[in-house]
N, C-alpha and C positions, 0 to 999 in steps of 0.2 A: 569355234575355239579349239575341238581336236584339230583341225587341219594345221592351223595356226601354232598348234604345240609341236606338232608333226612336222614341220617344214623349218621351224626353228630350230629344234634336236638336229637335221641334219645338216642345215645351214652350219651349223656350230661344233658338230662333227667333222666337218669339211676345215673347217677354219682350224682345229686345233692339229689336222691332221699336217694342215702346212706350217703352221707354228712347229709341230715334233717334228716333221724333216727339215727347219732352220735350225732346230737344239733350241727350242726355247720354255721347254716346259716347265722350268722354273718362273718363268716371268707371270705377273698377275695376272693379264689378259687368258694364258693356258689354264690357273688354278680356277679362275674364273669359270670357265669354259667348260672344267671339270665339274664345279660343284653344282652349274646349272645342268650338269649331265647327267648327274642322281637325280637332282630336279625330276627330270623329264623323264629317268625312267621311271618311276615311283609313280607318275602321273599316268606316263602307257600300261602299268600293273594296273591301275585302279583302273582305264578305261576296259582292258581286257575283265579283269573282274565283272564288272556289270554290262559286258556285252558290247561294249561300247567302239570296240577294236577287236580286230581279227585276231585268233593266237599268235604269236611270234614266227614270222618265215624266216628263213637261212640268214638269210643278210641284213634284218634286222638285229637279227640276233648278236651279229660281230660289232654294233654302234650303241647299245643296249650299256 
């Protein structure tokens, strides 16, 4: 399940980052994309909390 939360955050990362170099971050698919991205970080807290994930490295931290 982490892997799977983990590879989705950046899959989806990746996706909004070419949606903002089209200009489309107002469209749903970007807002979307957004709010699964609190999603996911709230989920990497809780995994870090109980050990569950390493602390945050550099480059995660700019996807966060």
């Amino acid at each position: 399940m982490r892997e799977e939360i983990l590879k989705q955050a950046e899959t989806e990362q990746n996706r909004m980052d070419q949606l903002r170099a089209q200009g489309k971050e107002k469209s749903a698919t970007y807002r979307q994309y957004l709010g699964n991205r609190l999603f996911y970080s709230r989920v990497k807290d809780l995994y870090r909390k109980y050990g569950l994930l390493e602390e945050t490295k550099p480059s995660e931290k700019e996807t966060d």
